[in-house]
N, C-alpha and C positions, 0 to 999 in steps of 0.2 A: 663481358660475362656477368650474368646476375647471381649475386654471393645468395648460398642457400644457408639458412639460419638452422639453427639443431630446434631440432623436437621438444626438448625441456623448456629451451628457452622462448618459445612459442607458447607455451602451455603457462609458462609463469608468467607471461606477459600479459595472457589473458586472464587468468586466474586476480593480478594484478588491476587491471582495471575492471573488468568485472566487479569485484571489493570497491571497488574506489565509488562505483557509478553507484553501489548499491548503499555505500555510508553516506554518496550525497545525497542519495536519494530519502534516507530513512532519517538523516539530520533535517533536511526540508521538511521534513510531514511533524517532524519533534517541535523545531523552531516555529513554524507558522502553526502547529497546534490544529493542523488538519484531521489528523483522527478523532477529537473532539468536534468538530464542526460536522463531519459526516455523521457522526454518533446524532448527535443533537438534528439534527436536519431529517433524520430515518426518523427519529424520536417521536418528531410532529407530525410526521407521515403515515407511521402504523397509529396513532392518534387519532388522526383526522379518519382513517378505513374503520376503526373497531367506534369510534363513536357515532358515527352512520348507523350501526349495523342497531336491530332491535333487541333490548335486553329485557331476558324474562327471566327475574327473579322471584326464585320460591325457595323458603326454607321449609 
């Protein structure tokens, strides 16, 4: 016979790693300082698009 587990305790288990996957997830991007690396990386990229472009200034 396969033992059925109750509904909360399913829910908490998930709930449980769910949290888990998402502190490790959001410690990794802290520690290796990844949301700074992507910031900086778009930085040079909308850089490189608007300095192409032609500027007309007039005051």
């Amino acid at each position: 016979m396969k033992k059925k587990g109750c509904p909360l305790c399913k829910a908490a288990k998930a709930v449980t790693i769910g949290g888990a996957v998402a502190v490790g997830t959001l410690f990794t991007v802290y520690f290796l300082n990844l949301d700074q690396k992507l910031l900086s990386w778009a930085y040079v990229e909308v850089n490189e698009i608007f300095n192409r472009k032609s500027q007309d200034i007039k005051f």
